[in-house]
MARMIMI-486170 format. One record per atom (N, C-alpha, C): x, y, z; residue in one letter. Coordinates in steps of 0.05 Angstrom, whole numbers, padded with zeros to 5 digits, always signed. Layout:
<nodes>
XYZa;...
</nodes>
This chain:
<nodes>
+02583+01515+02309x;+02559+01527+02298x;+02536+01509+02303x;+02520+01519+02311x;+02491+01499+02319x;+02471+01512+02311x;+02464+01532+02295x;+02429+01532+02287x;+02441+01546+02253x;+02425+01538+02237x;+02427+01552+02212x;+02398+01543+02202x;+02393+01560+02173x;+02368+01568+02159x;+02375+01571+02130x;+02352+01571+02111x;+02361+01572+02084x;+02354+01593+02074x;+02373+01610+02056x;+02365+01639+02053x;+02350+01643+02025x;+02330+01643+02013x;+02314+01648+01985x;+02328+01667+01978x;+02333+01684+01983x;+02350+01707+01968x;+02371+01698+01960x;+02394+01688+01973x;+02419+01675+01968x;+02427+01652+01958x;+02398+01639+01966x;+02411+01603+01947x;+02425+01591+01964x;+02434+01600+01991x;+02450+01586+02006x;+02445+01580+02032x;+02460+01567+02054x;+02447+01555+02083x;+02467+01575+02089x;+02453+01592+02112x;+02466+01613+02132x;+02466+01594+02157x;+02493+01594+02168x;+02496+01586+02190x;+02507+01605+02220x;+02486+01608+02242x;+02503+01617+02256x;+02518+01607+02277x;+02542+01623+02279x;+02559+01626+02298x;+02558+01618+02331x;+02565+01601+02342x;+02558+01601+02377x;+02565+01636+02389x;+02582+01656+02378x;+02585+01675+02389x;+02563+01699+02375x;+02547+01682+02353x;+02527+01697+02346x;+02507+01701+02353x;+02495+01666+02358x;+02472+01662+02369x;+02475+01671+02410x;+02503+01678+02418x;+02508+01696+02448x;+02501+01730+02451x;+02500+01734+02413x;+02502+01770+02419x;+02464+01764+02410x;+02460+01743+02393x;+02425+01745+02399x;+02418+01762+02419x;+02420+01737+02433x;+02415+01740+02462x;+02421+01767+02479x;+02440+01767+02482x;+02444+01794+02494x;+02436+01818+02488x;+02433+01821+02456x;+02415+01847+02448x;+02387+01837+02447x;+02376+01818+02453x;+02345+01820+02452x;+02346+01806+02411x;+02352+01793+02403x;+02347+01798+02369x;+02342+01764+02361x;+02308+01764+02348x;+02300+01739+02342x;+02309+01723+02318x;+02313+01696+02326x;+02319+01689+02302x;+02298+01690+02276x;+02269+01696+02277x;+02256+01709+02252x;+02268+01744+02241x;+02275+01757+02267x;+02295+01783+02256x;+02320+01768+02246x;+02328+01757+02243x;+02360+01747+02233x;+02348+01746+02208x;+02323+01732+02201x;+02323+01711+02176x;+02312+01740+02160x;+02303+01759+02169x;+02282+01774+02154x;+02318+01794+02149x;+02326+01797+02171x;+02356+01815+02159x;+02368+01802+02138x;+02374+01774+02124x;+02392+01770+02104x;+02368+01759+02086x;+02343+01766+02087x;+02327+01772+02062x;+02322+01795+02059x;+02330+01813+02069x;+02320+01841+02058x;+02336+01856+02061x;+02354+01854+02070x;+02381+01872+02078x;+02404+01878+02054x;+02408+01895+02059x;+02441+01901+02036x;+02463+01891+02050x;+02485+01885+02023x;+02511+01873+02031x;+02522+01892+02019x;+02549+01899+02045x;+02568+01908+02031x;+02601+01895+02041x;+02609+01897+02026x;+02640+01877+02024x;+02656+01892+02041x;+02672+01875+02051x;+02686+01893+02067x;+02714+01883+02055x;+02720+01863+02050x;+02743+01846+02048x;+02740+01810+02026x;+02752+01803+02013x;+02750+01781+01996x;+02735+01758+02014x;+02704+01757+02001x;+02684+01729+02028x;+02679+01746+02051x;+02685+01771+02056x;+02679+01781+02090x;+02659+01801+02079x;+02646+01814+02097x;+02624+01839+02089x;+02607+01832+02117x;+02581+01852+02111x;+02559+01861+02131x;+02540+01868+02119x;+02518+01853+02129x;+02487+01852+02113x;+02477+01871+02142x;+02463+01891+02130x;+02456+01906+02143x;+02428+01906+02138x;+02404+01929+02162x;+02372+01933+02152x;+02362+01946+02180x;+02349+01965+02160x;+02328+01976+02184x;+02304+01964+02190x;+02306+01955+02212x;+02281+01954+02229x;+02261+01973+02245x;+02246+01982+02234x;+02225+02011+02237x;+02216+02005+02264x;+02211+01972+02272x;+02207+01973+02299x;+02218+01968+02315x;+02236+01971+02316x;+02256+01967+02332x;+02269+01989+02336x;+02274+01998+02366x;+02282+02027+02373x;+02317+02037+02373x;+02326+02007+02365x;+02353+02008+02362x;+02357+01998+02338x;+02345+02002+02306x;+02332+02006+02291x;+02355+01982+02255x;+02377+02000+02265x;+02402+01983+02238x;+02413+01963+02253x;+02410+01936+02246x;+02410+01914+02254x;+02433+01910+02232x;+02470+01894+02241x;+02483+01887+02222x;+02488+01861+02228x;+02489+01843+02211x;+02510+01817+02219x;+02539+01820+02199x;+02557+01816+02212x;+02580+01801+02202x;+02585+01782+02188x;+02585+01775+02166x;+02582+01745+02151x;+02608+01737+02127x;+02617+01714+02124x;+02624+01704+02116x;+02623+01691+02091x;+02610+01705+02075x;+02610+01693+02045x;+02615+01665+02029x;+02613+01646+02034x;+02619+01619+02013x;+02609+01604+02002x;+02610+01581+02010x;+02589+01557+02001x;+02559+01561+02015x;+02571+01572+02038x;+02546+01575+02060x;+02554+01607+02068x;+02530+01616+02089x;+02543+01641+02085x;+02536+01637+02122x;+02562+01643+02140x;+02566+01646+02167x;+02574+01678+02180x;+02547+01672+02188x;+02540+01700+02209x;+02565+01699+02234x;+02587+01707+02242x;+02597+01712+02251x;+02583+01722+02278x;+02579+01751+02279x;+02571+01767+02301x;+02541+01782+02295x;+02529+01792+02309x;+02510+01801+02305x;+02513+01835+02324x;+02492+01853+02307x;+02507+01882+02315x;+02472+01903+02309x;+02474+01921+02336x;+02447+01934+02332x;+02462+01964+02329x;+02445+01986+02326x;+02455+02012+02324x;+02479+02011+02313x;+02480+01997+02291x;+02501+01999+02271x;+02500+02022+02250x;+02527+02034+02235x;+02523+02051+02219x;+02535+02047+02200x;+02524+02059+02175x;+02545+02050+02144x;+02572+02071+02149x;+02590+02054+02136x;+02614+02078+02139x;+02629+02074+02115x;
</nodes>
């Protein structure tokens, strides 16, 4: 893991992922969109510490932006995901 940030909402240091900070990249997604997705985004659990902070981005034409995260001391973004859907 090589870049993380501190989340006001959460109280905690988000760290991401080397295969996180690769799907950045590949979908086009800034790290000020990362930081603004786990301040404004909803969580939902998927599993004990696992879940997906999700958020619409109005400008963005591929619009529900999800990360995969990790819940703990710190909270690790796993993967990063666009045209995502709640299910």
């Amino acid at each position: 893991m090589s870049e993380y940030f501190y989340s006001e909402k959460l109280g905690k240091n988000v760290w991401l992922t080397n295969h996180a900070i690769e799907a950045m990249a590949k979908r086009k997604i800034t790290l000020p969109e990362v930081k603004k997705l786990i301040e404004l985004g909803d969580y939902m659990d998927v599993e004990a510490g696992h879940g997906w902070i999700y958020y619409k981005f109005s400008e963005r034409d591929d619009n529900l932006m999800c990360a995969a995260v990790v819940m703990g001391k710190a909270i690790i973004i796993k993967t990063l995901m666009i045209r995502w859907r709640v299910r």
